[in-house]
mmCIF file as gemmi writes it, N, C-alpha and C atoms, coordinates in Angstrom:
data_model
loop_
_atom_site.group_PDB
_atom_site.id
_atom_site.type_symbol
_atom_site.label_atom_id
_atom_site.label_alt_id
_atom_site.label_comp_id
_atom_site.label_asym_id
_atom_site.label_entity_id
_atom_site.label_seq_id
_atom_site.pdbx_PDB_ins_code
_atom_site.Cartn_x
_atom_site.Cartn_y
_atom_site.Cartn_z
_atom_site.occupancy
_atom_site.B_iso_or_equiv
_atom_site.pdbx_formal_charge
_atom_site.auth_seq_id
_atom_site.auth_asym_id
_atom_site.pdbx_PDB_model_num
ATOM 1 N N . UNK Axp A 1 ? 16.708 -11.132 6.657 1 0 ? 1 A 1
ATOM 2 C CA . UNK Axp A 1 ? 16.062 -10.691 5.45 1 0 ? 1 A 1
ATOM 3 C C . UNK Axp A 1 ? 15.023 -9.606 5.742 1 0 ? 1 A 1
ATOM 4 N N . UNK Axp A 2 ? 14.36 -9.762 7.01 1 0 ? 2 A 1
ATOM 5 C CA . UNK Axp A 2 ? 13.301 -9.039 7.097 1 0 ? 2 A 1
ATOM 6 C C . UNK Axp A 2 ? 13.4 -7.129 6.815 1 0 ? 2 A 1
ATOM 7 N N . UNK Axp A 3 ? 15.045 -6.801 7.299 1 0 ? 3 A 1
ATOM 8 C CA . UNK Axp A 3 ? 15.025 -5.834 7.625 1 0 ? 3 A 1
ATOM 9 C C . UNK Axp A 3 ? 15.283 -5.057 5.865 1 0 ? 3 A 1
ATOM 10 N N . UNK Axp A 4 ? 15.575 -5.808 5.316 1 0 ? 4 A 1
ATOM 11 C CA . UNK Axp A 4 ? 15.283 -5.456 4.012 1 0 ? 4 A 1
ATOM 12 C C . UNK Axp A 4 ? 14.334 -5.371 2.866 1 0 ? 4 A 1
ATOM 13 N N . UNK Axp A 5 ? 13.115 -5.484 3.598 1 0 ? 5 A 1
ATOM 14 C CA . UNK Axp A 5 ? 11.48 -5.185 2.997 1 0 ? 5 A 1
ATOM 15 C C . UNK Axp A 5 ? 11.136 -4.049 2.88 1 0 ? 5 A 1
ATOM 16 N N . UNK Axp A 6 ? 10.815 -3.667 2.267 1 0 ? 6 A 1
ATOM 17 C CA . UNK Axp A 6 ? 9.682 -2.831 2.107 1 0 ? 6 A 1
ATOM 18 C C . UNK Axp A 6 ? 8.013 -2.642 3.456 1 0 ? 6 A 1
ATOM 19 N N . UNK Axp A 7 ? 7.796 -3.463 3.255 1 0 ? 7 A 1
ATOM 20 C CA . UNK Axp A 7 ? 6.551 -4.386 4.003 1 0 ? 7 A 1
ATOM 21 C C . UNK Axp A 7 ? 6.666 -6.004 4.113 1 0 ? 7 A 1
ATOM 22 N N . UNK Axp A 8 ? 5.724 -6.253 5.172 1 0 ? 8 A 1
ATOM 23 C CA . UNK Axp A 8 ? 5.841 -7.265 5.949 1 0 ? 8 A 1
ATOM 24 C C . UNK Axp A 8 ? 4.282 -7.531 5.817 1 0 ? 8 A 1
ATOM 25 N N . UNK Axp A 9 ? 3.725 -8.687 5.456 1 0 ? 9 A 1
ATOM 26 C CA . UNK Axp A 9 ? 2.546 -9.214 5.312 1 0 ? 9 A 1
ATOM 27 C C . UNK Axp A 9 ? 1.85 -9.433 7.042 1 0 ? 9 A 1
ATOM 28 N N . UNK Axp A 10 ? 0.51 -9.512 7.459 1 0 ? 10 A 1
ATOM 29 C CA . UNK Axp A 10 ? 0.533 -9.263 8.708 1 0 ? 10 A 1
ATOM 30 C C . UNK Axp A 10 ? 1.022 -10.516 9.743 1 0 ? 10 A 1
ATOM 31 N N . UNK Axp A 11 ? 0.507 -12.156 9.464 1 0 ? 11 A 1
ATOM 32 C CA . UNK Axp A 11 ? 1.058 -12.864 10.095 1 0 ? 11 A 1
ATOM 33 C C . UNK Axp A 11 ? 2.426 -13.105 9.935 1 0 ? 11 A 1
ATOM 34 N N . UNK Axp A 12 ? 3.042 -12.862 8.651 1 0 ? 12 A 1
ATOM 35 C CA . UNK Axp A 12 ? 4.73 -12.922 9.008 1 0 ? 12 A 1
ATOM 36 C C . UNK Axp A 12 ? 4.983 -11.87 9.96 1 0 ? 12 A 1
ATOM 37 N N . UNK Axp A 13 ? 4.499 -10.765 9.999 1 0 ? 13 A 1
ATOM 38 C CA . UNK Axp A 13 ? 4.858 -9.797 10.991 1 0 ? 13 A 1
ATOM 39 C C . UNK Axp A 13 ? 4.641 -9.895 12.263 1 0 ? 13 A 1
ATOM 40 N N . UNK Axp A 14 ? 3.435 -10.919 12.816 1 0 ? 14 A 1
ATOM 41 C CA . UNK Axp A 14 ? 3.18 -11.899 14.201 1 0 ? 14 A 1
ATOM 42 C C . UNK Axp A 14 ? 4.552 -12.164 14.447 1 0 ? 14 A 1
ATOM 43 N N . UNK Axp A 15 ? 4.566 -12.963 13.598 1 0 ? 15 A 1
ATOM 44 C CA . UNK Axp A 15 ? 5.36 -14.546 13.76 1 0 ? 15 A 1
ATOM 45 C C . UNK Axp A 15 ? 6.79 -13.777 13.965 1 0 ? 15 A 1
ATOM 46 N N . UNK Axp A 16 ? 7.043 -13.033 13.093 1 0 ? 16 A 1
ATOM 47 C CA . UNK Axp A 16 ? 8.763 -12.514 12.79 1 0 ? 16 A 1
ATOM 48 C C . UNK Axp A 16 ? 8.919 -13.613 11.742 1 0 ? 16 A 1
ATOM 49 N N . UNK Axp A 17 ? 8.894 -14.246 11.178 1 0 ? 17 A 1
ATOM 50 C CA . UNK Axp A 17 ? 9.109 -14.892 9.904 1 0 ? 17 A 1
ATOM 51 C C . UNK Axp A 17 ? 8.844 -14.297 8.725 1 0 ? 17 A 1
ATOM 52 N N . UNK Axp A 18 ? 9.539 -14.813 7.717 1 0 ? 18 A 1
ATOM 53 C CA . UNK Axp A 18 ? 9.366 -14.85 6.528 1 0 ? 18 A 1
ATOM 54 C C . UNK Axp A 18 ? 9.799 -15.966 5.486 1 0 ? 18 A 1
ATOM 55 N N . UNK Axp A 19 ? 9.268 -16.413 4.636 1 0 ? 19 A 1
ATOM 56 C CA . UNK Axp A 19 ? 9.456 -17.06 3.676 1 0 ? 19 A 1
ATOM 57 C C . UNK Axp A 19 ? 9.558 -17.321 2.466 1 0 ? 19 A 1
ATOM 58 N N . UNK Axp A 20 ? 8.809 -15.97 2.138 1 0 ? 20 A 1
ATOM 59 C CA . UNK Axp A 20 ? 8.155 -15.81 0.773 1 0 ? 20 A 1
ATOM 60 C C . UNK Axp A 20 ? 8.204 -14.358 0.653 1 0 ? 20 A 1
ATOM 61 N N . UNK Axp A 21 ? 8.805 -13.854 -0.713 1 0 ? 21 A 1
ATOM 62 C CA . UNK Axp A 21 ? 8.958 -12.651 -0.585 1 0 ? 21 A 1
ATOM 63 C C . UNK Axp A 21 ? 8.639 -12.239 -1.859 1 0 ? 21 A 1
ATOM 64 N N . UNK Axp A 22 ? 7.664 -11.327 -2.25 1 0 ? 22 A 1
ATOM 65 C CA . UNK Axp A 22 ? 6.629 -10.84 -4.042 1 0 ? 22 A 1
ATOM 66 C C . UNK Axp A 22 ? 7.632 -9.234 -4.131 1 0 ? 22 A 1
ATOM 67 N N . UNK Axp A 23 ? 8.267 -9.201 -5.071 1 0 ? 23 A 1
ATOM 68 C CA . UNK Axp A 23 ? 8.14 -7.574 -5.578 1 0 ? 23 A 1
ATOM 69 C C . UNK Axp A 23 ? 7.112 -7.146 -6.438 1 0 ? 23 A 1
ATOM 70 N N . UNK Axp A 24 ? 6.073 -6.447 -5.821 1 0 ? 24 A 1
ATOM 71 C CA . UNK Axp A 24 ? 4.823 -5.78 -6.253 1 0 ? 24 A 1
ATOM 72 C C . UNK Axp A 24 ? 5.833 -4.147 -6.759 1 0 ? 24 A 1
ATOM 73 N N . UNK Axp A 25 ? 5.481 -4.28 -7.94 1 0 ? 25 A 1
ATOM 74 C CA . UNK Axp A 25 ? 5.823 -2.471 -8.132 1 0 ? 25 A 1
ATOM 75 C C . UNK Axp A 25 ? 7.123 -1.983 -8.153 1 0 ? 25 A 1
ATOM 76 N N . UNK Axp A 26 ? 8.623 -2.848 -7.272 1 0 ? 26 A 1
ATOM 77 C CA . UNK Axp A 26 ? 9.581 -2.506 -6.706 1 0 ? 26 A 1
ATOM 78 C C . UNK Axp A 26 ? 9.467 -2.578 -5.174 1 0 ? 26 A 1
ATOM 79 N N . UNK Axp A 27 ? 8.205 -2.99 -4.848 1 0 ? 27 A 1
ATOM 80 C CA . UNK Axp A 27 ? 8.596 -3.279 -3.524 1 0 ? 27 A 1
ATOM 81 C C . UNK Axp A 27 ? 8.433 -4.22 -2.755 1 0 ? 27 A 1
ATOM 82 N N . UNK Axp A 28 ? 9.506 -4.423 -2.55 1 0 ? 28 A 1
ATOM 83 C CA . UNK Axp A 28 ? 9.353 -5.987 -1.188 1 0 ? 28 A 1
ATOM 84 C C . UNK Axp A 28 ? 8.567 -6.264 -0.124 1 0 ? 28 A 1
ATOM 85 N N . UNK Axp A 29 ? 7.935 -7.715 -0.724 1 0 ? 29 A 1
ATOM 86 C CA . UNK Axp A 29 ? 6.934 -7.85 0.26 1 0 ? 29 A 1
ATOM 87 C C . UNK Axp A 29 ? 7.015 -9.036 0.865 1 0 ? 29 A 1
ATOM 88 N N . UNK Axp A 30 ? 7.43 -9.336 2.331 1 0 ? 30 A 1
ATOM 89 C CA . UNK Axp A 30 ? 7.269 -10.557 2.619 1 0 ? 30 A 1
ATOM 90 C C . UNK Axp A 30 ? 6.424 -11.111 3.417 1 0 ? 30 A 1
ATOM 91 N N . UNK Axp A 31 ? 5.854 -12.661 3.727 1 0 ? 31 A 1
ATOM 92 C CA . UNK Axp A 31 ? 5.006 -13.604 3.578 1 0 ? 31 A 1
ATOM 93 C C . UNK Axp A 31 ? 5.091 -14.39 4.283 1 0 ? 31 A 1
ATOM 94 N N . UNK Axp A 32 ? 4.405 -15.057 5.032 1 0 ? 32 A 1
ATOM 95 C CA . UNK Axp A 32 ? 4.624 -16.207 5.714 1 0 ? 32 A 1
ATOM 96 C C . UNK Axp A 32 ? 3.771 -17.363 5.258 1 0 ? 32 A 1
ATOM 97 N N . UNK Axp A 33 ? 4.186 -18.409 4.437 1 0 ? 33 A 1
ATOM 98 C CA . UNK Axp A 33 ? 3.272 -19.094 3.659 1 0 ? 33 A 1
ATOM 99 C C . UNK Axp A 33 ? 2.835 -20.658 4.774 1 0 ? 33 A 1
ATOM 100 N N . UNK Axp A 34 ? 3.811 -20.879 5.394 1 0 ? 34 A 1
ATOM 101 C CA . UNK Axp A 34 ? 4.018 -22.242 6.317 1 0 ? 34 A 1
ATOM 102 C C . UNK Axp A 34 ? 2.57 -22.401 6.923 1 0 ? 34 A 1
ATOM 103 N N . UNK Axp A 35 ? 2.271 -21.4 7.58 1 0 ? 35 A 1
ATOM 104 C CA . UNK Axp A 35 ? 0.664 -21.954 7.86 1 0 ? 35 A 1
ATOM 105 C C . UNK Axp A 35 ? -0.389 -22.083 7.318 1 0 ? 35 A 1
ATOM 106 N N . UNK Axp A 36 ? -0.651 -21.249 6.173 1 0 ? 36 A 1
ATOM 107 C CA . UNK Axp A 36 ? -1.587 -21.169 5.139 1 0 ? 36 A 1
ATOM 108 C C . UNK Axp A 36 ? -1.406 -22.549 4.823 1 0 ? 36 A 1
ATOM 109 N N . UNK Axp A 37 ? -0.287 -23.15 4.324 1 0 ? 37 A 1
ATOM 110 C CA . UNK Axp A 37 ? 0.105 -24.766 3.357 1 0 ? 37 A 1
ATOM 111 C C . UNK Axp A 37 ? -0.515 -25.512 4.828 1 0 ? 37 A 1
ATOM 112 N N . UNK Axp A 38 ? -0.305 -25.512 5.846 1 0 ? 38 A 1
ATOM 113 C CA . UNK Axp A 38 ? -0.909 -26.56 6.476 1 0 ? 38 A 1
ATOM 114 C C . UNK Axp A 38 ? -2.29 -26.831 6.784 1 0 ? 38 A 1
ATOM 115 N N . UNK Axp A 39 ? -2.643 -25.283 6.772 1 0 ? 39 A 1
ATOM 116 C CA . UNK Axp A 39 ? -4.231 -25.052 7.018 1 0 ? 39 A 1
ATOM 117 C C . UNK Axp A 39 ? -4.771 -25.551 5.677 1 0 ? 39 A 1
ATOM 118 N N . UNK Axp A 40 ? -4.281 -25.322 4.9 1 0 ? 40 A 1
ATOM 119 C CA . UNK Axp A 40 ? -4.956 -25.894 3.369 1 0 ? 40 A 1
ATOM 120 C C . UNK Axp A 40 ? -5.261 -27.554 3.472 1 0 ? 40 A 1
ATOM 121 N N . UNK Axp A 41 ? -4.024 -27.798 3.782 1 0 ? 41 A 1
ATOM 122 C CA . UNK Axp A 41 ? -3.815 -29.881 4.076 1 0 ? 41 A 1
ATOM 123 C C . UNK Axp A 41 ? -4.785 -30.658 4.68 1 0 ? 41 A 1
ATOM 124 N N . UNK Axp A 42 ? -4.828 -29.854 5.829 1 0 ? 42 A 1
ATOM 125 C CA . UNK Axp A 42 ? -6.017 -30.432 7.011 1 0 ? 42 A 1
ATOM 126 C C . UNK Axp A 42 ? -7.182 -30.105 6.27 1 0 ? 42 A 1
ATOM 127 N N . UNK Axp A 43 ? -7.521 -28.798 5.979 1 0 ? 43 A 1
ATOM 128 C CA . UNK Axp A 43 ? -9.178 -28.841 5.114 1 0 ? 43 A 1
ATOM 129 C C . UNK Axp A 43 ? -9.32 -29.397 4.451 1 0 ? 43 A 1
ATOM 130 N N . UNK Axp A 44 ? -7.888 -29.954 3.122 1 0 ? 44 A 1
ATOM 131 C CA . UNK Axp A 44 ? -8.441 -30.529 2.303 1 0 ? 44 A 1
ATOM 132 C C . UNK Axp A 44 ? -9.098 -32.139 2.502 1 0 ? 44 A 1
ATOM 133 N N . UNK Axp A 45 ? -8.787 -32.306 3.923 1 0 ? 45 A 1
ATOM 134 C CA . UNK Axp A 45 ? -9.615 -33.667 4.592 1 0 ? 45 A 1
ATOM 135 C C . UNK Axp A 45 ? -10.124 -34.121 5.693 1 0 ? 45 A 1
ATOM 136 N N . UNK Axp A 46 ? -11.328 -32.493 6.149 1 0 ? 46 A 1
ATOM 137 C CA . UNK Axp A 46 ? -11.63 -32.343 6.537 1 0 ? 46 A 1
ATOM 138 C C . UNK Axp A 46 ? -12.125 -31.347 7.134 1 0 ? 46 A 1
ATOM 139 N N . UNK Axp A 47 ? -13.414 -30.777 7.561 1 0 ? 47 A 1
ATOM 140 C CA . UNK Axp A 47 ? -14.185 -28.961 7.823 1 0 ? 47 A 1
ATOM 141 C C . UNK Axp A 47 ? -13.578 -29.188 9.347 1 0 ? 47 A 1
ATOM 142 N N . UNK Axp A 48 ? -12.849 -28.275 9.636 1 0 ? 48 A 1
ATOM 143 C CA . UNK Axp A 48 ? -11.943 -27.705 10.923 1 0 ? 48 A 1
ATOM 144 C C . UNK Axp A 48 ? -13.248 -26.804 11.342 1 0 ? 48 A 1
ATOM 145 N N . UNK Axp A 49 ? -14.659 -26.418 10.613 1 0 ? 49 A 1
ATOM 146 C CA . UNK Axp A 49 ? -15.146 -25.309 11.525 1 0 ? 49 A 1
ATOM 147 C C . UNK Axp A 49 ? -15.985 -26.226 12.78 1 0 ? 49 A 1
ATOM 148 N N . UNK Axp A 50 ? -15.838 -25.28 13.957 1 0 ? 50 A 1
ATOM 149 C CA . UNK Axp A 50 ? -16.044 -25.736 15.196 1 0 ? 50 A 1
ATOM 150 C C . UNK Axp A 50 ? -15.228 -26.9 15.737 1 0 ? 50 A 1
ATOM 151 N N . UNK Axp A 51 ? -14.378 -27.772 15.24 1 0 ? 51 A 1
ATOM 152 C CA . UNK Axp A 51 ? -13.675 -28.521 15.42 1 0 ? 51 A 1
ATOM 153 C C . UNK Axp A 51 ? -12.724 -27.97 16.7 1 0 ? 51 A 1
ATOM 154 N N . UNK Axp A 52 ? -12.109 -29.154 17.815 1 0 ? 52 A 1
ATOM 155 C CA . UNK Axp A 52 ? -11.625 -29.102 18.589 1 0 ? 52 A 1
ATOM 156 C C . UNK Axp A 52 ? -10.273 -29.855 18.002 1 0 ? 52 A 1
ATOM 157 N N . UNK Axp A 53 ? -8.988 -29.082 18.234 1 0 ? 53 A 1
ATOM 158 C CA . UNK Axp A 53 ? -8.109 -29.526 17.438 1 0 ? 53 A 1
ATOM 159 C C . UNK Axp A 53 ? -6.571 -29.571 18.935 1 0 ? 53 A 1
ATOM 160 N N . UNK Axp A 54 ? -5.981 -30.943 18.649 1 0 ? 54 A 1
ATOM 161 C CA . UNK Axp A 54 ? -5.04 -31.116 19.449 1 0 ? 54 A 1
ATOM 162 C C . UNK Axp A 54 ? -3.715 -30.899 18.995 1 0 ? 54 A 1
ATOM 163 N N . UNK Axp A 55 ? -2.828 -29.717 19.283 1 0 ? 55 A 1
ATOM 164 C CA . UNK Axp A 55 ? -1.853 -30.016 18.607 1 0 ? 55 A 1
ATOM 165 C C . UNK Axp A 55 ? -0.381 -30.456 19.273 1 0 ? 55 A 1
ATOM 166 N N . UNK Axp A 56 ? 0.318 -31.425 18.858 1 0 ? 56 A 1
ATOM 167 C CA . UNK Axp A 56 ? 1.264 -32.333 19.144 1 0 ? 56 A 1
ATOM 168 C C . UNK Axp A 56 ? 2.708 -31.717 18.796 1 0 ? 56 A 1
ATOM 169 N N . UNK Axp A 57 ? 3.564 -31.236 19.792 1 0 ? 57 A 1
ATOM 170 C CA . UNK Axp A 57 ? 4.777 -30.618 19.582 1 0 ? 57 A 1
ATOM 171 C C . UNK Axp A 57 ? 5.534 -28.736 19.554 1 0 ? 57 A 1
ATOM 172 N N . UNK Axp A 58 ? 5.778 -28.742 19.788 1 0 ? 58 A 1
ATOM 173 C CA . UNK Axp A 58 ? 6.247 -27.295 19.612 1 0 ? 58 A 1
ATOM 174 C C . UNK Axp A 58 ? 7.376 -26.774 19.385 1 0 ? 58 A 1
ATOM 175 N N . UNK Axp A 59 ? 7.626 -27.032 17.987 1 0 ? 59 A 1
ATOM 176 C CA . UNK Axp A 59 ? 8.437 -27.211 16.842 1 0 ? 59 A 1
ATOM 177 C C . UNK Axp A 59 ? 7.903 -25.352 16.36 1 0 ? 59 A 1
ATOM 178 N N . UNK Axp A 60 ? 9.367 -25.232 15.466 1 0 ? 60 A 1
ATOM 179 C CA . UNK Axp A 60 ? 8.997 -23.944 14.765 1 0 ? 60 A 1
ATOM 180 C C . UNK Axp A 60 ? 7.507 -23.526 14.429 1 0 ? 60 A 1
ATOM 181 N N . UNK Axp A 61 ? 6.899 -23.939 13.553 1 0 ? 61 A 1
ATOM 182 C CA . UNK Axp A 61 ? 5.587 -23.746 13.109 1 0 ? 61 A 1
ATOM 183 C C . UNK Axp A 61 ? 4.496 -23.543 14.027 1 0 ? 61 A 1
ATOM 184 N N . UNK Axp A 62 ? 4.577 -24.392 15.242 1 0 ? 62 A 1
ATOM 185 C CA . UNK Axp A 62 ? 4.039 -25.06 15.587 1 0 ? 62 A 1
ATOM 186 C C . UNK Axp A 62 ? 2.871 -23.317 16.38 1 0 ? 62 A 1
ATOM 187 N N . UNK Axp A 63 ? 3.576 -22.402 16.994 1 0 ? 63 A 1
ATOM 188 C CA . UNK Axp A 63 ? 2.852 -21.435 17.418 1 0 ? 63 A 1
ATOM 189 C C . UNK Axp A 63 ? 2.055 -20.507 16.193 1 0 ? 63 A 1
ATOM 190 N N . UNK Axp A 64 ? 3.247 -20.152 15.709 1 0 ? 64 A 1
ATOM 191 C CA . UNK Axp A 64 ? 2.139 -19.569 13.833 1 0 ? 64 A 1
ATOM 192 C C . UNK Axp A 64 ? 0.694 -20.45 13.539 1 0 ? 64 A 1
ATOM 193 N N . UNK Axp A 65 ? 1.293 -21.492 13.72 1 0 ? 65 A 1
ATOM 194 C CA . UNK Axp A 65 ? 0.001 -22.333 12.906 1 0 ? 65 A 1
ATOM 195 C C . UNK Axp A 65 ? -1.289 -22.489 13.823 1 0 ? 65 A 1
ATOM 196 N N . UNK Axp A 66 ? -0.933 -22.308 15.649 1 0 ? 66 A 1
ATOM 197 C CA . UNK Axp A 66 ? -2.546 -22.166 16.077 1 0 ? 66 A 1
ATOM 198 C C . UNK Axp A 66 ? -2.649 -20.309 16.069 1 0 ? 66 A 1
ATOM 199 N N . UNK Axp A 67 ? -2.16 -19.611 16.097 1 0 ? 67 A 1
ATOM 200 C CA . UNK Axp A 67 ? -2.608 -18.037 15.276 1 0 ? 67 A 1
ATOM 201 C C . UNK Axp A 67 ? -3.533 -18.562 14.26 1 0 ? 67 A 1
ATOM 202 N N . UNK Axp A 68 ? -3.343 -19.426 13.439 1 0 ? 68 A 1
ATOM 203 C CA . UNK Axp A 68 ? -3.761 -19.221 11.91 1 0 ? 68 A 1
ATOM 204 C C . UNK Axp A 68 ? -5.26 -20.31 13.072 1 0 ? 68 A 1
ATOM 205 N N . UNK Axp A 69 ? -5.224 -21.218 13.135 1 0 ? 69 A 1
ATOM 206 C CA . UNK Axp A 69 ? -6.157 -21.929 13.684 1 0 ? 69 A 1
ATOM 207 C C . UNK Axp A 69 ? -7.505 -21.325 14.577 1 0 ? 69 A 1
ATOM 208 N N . UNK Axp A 70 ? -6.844 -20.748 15.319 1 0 ? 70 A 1
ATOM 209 C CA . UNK Axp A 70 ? -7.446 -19.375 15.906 1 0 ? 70 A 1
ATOM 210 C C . UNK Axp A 70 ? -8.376 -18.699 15.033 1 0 ? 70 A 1
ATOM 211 N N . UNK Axp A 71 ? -7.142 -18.008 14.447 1 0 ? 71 A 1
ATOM 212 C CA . UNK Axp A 71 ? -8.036 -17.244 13.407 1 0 ? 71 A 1
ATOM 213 C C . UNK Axp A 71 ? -9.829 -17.97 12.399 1 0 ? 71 A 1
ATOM 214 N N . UNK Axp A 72 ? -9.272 -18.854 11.929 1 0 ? 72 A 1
ATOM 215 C CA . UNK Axp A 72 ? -10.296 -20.021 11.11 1 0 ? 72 A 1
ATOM 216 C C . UNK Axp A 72 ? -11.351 -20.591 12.4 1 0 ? 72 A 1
ATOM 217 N N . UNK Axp A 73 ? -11.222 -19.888 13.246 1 0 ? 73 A 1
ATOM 218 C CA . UNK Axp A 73 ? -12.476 -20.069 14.795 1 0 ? 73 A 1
ATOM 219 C C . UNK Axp A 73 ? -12.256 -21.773 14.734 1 0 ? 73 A 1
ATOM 220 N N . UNK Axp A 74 ? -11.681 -22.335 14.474 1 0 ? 74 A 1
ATOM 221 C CA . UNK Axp A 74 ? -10.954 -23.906 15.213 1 0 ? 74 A 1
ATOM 222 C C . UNK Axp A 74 ? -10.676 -23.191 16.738 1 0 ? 74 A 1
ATOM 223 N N . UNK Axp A 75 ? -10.92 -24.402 17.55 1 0 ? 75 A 1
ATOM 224 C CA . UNK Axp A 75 ? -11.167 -24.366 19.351 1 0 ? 75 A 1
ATOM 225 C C . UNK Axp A 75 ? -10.402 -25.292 19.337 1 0 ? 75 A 1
């Protein structure tokens, strides 16, 4: 799918994923939503800032989602 965008949002463009794709204007834009939804989950039960976080598996997501972790200064 990718090669048929327009643009590429910046962590789908990390990752090489996509999932989610907006036509703004006529043009294709795709998204990587998978880590945002998890990063949302965990905050919503619980402040990740400064938090030391273990993560278990390395499954698809599993590298996107410490990018995104990273990013949110989680250690």
């Amino acid at each position: 799918m990718i090669p048929f965008l327009d643009k590429i949002e910046g962590l789908a463009k990390k990752i090489g994923a996509v999932n989610t794709i907006v036509n703004r204007g006529g043009k294709l834009i795709g998204f990587n939503t998978d880590c945002r939804g998890a990063l949302e989950a965990l905050e919503e039960k619980m402040d990740l800032g400064g938090k030391r976080v273990v993560l278990l598996g390395a499954g698809v997501p599993a590298g996107p989602l410490v990018l995104v972790l990273k990013k949110e200064a989680v250690n």
